[in-house]
N, CA, C and O atoms as CSV, one atom per row, in Angstrom:
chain,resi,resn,atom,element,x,y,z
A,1,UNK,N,N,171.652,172.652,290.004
A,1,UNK,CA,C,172.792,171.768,289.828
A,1,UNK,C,C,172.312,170.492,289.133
A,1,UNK,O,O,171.198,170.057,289.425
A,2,UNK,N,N,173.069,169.868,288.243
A,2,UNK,CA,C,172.882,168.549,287.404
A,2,UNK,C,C,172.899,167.340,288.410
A,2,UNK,O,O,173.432,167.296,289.519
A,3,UNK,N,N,172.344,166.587,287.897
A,3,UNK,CA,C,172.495,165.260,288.799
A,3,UNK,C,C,173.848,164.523,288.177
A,3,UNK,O,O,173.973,163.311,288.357
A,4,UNK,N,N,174.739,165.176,287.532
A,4,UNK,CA,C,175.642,164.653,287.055
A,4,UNK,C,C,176.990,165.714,287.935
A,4,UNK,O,O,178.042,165.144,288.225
A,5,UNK,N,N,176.863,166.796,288.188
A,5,UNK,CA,C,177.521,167.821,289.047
A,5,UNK,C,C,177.260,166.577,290.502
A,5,UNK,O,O,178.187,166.018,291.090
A,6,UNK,N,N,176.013,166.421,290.760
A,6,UNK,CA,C,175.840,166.044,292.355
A,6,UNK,C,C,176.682,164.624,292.761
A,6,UNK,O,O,177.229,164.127,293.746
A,7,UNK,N,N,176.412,164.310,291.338
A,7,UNK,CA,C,177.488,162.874,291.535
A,7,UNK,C,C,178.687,163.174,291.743
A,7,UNK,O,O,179.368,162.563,292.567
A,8,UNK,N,N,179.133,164.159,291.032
A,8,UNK,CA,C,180.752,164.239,290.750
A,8,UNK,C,C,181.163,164.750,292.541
A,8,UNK,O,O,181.954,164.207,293.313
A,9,UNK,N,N,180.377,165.844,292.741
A,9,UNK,CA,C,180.562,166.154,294.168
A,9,UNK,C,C,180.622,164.548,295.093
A,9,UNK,O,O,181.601,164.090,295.683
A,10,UNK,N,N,179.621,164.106,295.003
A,10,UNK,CA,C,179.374,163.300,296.128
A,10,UNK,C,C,180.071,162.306,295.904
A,10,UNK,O,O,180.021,161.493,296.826
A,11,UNK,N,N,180.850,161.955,294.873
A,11,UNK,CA,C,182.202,161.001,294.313
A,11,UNK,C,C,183.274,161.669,294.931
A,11,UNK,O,O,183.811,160.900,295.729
A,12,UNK,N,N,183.916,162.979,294.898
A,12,UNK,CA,C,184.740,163.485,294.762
A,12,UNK,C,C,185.001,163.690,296.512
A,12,UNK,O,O,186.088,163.601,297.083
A,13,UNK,N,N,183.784,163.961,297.085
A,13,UNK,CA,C,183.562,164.138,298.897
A,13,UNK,C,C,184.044,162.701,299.618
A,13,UNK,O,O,185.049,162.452,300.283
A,14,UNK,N,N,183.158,162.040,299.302
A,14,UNK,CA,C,183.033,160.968,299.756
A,14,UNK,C,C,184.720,160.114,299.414
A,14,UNK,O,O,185.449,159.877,300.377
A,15,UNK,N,N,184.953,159.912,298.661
A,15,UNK,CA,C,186.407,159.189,298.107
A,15,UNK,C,C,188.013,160.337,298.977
A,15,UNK,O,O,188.991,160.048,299.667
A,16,UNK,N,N,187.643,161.167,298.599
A,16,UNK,CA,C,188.726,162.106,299.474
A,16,UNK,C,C,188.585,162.184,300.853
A,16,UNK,O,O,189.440,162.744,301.538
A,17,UNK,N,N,187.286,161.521,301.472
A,17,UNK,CA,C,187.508,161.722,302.846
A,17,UNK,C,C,188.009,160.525,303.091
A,17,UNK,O,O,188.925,160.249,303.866
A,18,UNK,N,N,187.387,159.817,302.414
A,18,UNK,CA,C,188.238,158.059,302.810
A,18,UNK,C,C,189.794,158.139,302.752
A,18,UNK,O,O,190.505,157.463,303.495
A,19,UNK,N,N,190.384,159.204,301.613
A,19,UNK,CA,C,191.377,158.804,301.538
A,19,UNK,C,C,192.499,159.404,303.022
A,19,UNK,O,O,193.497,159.046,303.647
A,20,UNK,N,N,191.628,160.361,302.982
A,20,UNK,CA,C,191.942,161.267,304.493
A,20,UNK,C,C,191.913,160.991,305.728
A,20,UNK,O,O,192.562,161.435,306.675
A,21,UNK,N,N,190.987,160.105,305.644
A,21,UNK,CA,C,190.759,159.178,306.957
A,21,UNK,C,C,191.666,158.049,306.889
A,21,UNK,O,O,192.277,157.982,307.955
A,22,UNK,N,N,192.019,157.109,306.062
A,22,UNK,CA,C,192.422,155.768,306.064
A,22,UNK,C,C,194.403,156.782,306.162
A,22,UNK,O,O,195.396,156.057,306.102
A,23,UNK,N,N,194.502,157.591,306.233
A,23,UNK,CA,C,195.950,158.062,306.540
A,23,UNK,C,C,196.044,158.844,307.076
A,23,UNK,O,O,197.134,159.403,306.961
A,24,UNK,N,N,195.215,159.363,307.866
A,24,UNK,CA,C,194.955,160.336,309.292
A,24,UNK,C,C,196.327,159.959,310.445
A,24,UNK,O,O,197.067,160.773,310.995
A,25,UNK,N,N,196.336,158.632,310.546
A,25,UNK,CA,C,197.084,158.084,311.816
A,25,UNK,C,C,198.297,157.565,311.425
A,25,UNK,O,O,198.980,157.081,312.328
A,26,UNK,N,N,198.826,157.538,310.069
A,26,UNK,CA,C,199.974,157.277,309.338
A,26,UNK,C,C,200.147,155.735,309.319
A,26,UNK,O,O,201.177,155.095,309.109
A,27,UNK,N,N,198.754,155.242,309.616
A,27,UNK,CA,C,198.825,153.231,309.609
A,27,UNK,C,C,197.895,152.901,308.835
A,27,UNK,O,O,196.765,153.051,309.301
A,28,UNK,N,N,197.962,152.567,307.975
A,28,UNK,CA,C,196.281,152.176,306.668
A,28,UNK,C,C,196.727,150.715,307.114
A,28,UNK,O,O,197.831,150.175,307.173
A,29,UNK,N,N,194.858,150.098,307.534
A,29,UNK,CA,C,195.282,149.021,307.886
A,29,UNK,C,C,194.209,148.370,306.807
A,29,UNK,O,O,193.353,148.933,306.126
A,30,UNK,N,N,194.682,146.563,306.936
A,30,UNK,CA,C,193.810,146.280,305.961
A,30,UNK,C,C,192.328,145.987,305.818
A,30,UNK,O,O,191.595,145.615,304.902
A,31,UNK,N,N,192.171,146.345,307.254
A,31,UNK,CA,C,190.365,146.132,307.504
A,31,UNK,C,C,190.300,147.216,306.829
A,31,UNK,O,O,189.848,147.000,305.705
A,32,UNK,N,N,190.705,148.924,307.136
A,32,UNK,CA,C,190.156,149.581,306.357
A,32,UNK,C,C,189.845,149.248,305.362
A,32,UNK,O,O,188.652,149.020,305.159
A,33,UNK,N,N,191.049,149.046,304.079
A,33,UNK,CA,C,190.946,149.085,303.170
A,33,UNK,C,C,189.967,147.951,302.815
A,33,UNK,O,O,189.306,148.098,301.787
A,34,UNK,N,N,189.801,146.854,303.539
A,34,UNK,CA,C,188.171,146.165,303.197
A,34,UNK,C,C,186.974,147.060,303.517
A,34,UNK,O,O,185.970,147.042,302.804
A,35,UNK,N,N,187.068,147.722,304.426
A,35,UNK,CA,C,185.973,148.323,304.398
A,35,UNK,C,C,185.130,149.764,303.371
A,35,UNK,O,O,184.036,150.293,303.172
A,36,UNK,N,N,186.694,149.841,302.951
A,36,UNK,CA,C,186.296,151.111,301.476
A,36,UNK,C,C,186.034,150.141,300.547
A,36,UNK,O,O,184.981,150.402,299.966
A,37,UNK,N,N,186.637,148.956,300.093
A,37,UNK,CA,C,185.824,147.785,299.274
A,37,UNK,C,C,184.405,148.066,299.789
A,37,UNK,O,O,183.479,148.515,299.114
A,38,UNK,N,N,184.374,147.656,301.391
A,38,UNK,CA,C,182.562,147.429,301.230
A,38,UNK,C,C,181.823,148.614,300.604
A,38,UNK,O,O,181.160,148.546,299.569
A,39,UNK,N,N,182.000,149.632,301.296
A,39,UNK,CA,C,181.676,150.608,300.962
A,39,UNK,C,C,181.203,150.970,299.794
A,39,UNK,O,O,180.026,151.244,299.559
A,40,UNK,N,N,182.594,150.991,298.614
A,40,UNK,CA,C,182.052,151.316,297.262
A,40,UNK,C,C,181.174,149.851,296.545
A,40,UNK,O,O,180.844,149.730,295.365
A,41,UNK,N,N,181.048,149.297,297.169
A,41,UNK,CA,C,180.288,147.708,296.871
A,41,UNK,C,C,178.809,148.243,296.912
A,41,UNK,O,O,178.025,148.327,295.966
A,42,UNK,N,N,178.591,148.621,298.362
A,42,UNK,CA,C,177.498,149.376,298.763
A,42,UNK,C,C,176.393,150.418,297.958
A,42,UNK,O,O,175.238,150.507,297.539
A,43,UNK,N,N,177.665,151.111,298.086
A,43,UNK,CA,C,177.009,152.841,297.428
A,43,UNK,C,C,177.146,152.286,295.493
A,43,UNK,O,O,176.356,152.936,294.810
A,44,UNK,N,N,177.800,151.488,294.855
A,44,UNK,CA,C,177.868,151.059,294.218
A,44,UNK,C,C,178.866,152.384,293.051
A,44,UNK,O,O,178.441,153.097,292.142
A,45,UNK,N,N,180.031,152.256,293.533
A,45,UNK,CA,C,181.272,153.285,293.239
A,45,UNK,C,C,181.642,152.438,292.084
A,45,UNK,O,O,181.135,151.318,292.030
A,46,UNK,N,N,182.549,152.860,291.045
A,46,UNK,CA,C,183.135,152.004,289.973
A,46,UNK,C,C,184.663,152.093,290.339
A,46,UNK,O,O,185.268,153.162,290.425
A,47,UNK,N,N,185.326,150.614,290.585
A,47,UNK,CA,C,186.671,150.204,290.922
A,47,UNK,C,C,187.312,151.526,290.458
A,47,UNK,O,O,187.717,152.379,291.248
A,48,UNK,N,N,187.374,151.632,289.120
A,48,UNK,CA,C,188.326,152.603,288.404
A,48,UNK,C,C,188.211,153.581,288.718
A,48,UNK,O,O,189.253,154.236,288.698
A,49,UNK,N,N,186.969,154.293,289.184
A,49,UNK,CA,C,186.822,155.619,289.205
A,49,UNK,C,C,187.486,156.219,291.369
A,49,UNK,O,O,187.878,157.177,292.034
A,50,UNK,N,N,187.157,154.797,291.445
A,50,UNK,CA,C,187.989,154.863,292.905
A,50,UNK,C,C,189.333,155.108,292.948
A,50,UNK,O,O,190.148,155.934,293.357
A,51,UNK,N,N,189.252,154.135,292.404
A,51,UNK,CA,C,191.186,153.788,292.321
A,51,UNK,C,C,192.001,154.950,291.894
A,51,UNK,O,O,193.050,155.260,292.458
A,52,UNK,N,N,191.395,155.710,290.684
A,52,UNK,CA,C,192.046,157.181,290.085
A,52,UNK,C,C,192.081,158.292,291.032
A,52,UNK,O,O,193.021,158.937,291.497
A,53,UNK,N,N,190.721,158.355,291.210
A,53,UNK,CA,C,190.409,159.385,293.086
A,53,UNK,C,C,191.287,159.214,293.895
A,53,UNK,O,O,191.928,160.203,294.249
A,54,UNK,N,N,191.640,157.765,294.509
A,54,UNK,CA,C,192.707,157.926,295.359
A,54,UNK,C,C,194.450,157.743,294.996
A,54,UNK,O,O,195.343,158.111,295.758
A,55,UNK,N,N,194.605,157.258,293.999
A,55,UNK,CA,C,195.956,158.110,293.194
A,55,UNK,C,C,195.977,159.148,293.317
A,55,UNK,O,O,196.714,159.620,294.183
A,56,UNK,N,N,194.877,160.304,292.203
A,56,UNK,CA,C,194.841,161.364,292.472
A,56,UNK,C,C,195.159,162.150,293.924
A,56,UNK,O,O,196.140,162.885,294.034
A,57,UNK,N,N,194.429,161.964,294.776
A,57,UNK,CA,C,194.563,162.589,296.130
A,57,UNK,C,C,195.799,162.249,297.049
A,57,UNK,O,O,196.035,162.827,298.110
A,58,UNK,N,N,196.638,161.129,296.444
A,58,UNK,CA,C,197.940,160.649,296.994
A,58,UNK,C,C,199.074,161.678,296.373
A,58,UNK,O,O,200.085,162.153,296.890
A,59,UNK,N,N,198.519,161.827,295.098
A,59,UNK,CA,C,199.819,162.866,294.144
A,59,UNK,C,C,199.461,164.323,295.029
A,59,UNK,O,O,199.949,165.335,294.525
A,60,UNK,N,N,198.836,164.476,296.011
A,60,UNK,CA,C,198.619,165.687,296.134
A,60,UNK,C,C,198.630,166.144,298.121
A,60,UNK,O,O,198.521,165.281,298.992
A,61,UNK,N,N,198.784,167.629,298.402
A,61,UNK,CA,C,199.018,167.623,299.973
A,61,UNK,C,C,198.033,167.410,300.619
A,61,UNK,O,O,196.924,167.850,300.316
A,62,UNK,N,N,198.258,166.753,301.543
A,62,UNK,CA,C,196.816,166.427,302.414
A,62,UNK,C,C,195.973,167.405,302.745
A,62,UNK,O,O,194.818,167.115,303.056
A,63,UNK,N,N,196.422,168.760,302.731
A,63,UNK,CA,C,195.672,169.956,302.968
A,63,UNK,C,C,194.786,170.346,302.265
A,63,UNK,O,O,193.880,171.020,302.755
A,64,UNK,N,N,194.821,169.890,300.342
A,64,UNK,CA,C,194.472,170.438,299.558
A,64,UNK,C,C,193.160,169.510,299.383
A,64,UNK,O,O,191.970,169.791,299.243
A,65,UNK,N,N,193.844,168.324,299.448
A,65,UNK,CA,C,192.780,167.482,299.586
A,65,UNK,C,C,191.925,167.644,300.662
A,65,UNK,O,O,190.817,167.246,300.304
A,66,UNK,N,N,191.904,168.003,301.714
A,66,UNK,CA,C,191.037,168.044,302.757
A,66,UNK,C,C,190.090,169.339,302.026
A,66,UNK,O,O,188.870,169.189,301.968
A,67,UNK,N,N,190.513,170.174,301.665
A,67,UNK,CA,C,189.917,171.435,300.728
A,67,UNK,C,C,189.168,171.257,300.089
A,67,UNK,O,O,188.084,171.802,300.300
A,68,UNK,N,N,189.393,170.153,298.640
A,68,UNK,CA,C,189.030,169.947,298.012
A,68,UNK,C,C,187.416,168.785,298.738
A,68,UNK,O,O,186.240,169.016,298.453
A,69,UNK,N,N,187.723,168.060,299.313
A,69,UNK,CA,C,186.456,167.410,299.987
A,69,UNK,C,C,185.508,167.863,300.615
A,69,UNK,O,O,184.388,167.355,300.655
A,70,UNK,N,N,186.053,169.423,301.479
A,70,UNK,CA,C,185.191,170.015,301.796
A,70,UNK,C,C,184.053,171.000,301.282
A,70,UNK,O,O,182.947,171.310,301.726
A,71,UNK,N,N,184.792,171.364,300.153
A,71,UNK,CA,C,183.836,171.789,299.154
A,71,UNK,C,C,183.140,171.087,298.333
A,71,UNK,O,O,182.085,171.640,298.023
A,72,UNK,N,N,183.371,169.796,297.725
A,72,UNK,CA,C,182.440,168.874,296.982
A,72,UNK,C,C,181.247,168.601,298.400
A,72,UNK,O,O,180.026,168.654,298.252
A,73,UNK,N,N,181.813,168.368,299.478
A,73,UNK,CA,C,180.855,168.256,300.370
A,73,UNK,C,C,179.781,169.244,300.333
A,73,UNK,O,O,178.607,169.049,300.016
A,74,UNK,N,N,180.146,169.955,300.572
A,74,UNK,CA,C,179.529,171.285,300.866
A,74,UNK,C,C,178.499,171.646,299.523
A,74,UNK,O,O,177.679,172.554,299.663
A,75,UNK,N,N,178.560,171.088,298.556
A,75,UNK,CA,C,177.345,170.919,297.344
A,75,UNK,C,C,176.949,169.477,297.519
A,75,UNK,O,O,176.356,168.914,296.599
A,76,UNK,N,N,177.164,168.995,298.361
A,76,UNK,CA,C,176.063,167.512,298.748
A,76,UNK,C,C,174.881,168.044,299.552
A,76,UNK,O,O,174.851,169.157,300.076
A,77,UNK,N,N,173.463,166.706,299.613
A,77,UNK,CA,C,172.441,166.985,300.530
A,77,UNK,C,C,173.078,167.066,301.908
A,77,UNK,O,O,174.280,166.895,302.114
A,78,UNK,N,N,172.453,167.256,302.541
A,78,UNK,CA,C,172.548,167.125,304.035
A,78,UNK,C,C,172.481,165.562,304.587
A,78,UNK,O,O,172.891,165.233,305.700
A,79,UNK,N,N,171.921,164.697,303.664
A,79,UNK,CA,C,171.501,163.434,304.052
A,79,UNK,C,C,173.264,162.325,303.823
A,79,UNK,O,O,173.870,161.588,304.601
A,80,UNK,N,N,173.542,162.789,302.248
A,80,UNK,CA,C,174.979,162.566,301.567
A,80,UNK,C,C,175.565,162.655,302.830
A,80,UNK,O,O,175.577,161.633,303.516
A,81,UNK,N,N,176.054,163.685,303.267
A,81,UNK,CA,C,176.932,164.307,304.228
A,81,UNK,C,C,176.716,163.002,305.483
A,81,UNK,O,O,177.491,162.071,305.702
A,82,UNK,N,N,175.517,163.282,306.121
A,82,UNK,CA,C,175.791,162.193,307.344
A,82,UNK,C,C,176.047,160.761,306.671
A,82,UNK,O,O,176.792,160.116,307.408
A,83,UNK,N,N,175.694,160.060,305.552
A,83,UNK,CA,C,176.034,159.270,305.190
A,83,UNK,C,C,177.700,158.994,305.501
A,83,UNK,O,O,178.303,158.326,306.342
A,84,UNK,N,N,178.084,159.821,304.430
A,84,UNK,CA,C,180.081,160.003,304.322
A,84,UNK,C,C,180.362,160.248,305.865
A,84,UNK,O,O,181.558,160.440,306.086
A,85,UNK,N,N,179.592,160.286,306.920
A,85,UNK,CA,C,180.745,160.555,308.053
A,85,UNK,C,C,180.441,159.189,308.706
A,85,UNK,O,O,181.273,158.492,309.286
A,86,UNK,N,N,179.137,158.906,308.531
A,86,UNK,CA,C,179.111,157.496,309.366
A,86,UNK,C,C,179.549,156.403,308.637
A,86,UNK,O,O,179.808,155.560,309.495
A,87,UNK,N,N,179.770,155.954,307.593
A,87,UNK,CA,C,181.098,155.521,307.079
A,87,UNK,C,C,181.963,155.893,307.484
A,87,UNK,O,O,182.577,155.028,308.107
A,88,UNK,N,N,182.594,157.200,307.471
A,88,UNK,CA,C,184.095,157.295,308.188
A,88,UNK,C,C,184.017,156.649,309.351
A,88,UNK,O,O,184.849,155.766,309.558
A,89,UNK,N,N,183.219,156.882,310.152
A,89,UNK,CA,C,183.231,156.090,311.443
A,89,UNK,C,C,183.368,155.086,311.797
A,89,UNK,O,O,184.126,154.614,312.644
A,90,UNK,N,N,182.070,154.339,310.688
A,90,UNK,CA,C,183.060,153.022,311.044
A,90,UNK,C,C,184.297,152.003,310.450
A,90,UNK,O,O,184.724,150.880,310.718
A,91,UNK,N,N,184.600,153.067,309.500
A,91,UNK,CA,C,186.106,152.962,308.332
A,91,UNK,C,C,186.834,153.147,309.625
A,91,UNK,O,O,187.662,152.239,309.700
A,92,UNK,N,N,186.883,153.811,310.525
A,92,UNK,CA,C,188.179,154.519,311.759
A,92,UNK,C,C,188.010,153.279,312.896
A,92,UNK,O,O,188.891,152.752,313.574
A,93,UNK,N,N,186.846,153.059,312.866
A,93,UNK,CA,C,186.340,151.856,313.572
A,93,UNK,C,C,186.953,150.397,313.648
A,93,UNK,O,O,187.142,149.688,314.637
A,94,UNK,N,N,187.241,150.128,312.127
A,94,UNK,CA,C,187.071,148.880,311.401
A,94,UNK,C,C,188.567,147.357,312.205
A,94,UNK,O,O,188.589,146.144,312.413
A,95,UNK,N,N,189.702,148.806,312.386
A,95,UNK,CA,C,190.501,148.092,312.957
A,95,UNK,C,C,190.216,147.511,314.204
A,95,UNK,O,O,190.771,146.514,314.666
A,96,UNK,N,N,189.347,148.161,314.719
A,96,UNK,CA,C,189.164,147.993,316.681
A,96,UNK,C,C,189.420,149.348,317.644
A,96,UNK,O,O,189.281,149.572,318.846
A,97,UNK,N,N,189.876,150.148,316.467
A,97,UNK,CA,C,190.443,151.587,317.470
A,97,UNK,C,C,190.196,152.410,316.728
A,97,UNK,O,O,190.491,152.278,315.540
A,98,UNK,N,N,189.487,153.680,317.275
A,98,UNK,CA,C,189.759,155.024,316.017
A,98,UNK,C,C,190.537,155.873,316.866
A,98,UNK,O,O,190.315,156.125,318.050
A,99,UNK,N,N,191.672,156.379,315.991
A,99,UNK,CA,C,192.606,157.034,316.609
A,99,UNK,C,C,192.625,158.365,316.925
A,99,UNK,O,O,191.797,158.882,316.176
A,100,UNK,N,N,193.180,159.313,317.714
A,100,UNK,CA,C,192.956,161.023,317.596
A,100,UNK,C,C,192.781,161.473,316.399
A,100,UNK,O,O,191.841,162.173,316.023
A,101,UNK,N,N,193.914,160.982,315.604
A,101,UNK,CA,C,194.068,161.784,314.496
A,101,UNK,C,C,192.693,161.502,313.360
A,101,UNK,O,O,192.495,162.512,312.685
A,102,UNK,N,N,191.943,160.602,313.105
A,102,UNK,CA,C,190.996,159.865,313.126
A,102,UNK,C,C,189.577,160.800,313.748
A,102,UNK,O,O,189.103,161.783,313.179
A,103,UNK,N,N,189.317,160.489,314.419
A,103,UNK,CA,C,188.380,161.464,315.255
A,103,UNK,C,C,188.050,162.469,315.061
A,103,UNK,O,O,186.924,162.837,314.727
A,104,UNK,N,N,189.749,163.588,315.384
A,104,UNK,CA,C,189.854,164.539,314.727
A,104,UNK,C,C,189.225,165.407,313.489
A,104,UNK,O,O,188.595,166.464,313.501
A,105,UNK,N,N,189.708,164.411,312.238
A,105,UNK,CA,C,189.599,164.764,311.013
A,105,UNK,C,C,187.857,164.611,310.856
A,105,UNK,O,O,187.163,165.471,310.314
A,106,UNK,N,N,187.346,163.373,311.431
A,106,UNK,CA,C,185.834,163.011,312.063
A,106,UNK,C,C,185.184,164.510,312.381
A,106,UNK,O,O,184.552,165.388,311.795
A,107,UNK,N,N,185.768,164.223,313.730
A,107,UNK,CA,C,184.890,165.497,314.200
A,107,UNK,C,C,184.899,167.149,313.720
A,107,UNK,O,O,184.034,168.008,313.888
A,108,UNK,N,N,185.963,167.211,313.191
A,108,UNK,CA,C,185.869,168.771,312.470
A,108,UNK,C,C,185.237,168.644,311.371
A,108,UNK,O,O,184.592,169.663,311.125
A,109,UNK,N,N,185.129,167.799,310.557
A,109,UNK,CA,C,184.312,168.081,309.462
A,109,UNK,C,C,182.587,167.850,310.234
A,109,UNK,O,O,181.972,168.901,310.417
A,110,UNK,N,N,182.006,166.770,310.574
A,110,UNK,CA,C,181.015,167.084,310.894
A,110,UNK,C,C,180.493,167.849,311.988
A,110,UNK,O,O,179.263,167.887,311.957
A,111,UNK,N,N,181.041,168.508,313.000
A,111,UNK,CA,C,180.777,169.851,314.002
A,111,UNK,C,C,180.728,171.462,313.295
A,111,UNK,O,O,179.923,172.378,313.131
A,112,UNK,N,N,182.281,171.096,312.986
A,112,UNK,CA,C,182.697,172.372,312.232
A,112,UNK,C,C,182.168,172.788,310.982
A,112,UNK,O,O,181.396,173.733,310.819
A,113,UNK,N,N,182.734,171.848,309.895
A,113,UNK,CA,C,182.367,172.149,308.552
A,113,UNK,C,C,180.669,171.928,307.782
A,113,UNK,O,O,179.945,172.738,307.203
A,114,UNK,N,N,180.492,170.453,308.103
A,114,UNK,CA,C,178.704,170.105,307.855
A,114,UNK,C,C,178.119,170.444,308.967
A,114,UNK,O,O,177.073,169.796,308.952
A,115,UNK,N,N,178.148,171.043,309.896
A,115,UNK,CA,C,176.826,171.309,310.736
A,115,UNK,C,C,175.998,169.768,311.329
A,115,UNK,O,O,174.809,169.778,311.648
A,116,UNK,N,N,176.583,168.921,311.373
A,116,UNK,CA,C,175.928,167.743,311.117
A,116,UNK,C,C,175.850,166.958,312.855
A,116,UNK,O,O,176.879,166.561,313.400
A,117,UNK,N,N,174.512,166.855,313.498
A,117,UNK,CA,C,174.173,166.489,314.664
A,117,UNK,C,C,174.669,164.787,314.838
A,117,UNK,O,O,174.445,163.845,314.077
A,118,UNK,N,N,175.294,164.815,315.924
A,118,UNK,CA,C,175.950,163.224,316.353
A,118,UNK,C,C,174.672,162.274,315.980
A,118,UNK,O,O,174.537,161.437,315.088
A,119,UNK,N,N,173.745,162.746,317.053
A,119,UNK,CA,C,172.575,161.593,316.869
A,119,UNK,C,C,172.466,160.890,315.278
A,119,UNK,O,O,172.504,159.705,314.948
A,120,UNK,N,N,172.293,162.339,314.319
A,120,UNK,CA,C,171.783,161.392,312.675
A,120,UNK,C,C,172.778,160.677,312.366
A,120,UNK,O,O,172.598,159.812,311.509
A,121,UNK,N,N,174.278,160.852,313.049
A,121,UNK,CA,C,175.383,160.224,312.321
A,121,UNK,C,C,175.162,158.544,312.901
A,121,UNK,O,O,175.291,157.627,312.089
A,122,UNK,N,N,174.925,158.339,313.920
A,122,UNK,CA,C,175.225,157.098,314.940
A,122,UNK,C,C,173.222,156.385,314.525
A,122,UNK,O,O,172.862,155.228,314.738
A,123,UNK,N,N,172.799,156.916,314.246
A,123,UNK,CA,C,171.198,156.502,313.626
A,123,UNK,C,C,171.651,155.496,312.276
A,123,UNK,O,O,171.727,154.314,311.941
A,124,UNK,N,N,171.896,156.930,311.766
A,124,UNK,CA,C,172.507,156.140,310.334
A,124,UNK,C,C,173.907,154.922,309.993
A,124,UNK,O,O,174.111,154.071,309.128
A,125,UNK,N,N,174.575,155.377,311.085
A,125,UNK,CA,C,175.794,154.676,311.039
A,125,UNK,C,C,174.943,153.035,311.249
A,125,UNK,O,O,175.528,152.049,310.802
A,126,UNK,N,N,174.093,152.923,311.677
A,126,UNK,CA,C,173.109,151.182,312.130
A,126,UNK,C,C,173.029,150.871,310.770
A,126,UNK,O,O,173.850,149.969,310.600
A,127,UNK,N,N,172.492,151.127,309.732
A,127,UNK,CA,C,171.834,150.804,308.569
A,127,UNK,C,C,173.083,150.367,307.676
A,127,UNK,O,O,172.885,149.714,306.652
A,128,UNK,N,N,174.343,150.724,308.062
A,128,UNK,CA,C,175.306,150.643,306.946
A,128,UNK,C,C,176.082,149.042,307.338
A,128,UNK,O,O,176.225,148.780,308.533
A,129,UNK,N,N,176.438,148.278,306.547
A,129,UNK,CA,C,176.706,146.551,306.429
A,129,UNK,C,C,178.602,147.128,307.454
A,129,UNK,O,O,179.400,148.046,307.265
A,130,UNK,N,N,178.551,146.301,308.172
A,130,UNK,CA,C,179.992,146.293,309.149
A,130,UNK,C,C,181.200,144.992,308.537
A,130,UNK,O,O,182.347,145.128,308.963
A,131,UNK,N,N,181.017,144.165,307.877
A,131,UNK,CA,C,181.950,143.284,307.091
A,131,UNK,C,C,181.185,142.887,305.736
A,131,UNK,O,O,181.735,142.163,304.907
């Protein structure tokens, strides 16, 4: 695979779960949405290429999109992967509450879909900036 494929995956994973998460509970609040600022600040995402991702994934059913993330995931490292969930975590976090629906979408992708052990998520989740 290209390191230009791995990006597109790990753009395409990562941005669709945010968008999945931040409307899991039918309330996008605005800490989230500071915290997908931090985020792509972080990982160093380009405004535009965000902003189109989540248009994109708004024009479309939440199902497909959940589809679609799980397979760009699913051609990420293993390392990518716990990254994108411990962000979600503390994206679900950010208000003061993570909700079922939240959790949910949380915990099935990393139990179910990535294979991905709590411990590396909550290890890694330390290293990532909280405001």
């Amino acid at each position: 695979m290209t390191q230009l494929m791995i990006k597109s995956n790990e753009l395409e994973g990562l941005i669709n779960l945010y968008y999945l998460l931040i409307h899991a509970d039918g309330k996008v609040s605005e800490k989230e949405i500071r915290m997908g600022e931090i985020m792509c600040s972080y990982e160093k995402i380009d405004k535009e290429i965000f902003k189109h991702k989540i248009e994109t994934a708004h024009q479309l059913k939440k199902g497909d999109v959940y589809k679609m993330c799980v397979k760009a995931l699913k051609n990420c490292e293993h390392e990518f992967n716990v990254k994108c969930i411990a962000w979600m975590s503390l994206i679900a976090n950010s208000d003061g509450f993570m909700s079922s629906e939240e959790w949910g979408l949380i915990y099935k992708l990393y139990a179910y879909e990535l294979q991905i052990d709590l411990k590396e998520i909550l290890i890694y989740q330390k290293s990532l900036p909280k405001n």
